[in-house]
C-alpha positions in Angstrom: 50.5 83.8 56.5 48.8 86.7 55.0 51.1 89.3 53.6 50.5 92.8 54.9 50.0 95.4 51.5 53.4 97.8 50.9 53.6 101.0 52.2 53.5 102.5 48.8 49.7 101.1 48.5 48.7 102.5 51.6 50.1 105.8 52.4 48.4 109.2 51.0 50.2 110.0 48.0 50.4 113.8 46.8 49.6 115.1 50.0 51.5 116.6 52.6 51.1 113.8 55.0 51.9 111.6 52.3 55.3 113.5 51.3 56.1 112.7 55.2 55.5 109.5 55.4 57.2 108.3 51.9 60.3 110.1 53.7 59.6 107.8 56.8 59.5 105.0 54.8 62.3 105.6 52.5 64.6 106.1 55.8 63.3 103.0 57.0 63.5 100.6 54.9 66.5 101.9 53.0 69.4 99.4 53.1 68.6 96.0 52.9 71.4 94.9 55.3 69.5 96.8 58.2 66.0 95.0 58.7 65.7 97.0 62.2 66.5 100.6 62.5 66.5 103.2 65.7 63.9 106.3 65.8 66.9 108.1 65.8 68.1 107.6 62.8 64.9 107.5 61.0 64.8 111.0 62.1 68.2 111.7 60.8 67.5 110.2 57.2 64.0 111.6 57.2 64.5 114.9 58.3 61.2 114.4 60.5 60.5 115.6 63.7 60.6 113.1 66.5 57.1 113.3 67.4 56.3 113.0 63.6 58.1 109.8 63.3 56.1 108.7 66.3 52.9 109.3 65.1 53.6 107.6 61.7 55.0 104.4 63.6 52.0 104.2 65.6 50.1 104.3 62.9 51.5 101.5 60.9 52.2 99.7 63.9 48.1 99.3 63.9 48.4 98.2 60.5 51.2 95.4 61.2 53.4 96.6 58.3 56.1 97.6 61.2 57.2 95.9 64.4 59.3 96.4 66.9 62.4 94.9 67.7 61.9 92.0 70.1 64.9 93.0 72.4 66.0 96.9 71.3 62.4 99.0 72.4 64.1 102.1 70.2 64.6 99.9 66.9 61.4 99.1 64.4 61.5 97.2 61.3 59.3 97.2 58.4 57.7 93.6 56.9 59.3 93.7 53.7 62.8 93.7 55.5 62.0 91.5 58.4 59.2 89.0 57.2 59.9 86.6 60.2 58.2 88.8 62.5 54.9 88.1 60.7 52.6 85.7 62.5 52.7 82.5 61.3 49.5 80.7 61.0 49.3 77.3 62.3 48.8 74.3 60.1 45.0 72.9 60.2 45.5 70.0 62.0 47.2 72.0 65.1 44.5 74.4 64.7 42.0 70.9 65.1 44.3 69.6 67.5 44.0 72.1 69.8 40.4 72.5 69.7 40.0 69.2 70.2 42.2 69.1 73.5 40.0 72.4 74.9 37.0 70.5 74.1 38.3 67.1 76.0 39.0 69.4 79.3 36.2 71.5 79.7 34.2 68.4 79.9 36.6 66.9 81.9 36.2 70.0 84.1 32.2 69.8 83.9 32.3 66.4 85.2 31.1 65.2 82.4 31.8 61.7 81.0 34.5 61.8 78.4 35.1 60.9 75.1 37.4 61.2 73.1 37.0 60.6 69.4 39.9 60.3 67.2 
């Protein structure tokens, strides 16, 4: 599983934009015991303008460094405090596995004779 960077790599320092986001951020990931949190109350903590917070979500979103919540479409969570929602790669020998299979049915499909090699 490949690690996204932190925010604090990415986000333009010293600007104006930058000042916004950090805010975003800070509000976001600010208590460890809350790995999701609601656009409303990342407006609250930020100060931010609703459409603000929108457009810096989207923006990450694009990244993967945030993710929704799986059942609460209002809540988001940033990697750092809720790693399981990275993708997990698969181990090699699914990844063969599986390719394997695919091969086996499209020739099976084609009509083709079959084999199977182990």
């Amino acid at each position: 599983m490949k690690k996204p960077k932190k925010w604090t790599e990415v986000y333009p320092a010293g600007t104006k934009e930058g000042d916004e986001e950090r805010k975003f951020f800070i509000a976001l990931a600010r208590n460890q015991k809350w790995p999701f949190r609601s656009v409303a109350s990342i407006i609250q903590d930020s100060g931010l303008p609703q459409e603000r917070v929108e457009q810096i979500l989207e923006k990450y979103v694009k990244m993967g460094m945030i993710f929704p919540h799986k059942s609460n479409e209002d809540h988001w969570g940033y990697w750092e405090r809720a790693p399981e929602m990275l993708k997990k790669e698969k181990p090699l020998a699914k990844k063969d596995q599986g390719k394997r299979i695919k091969r086996y049915l499209e020739q099976a499909a084609d009509g083709d004779d079959v084999e199977f090699d182990i």
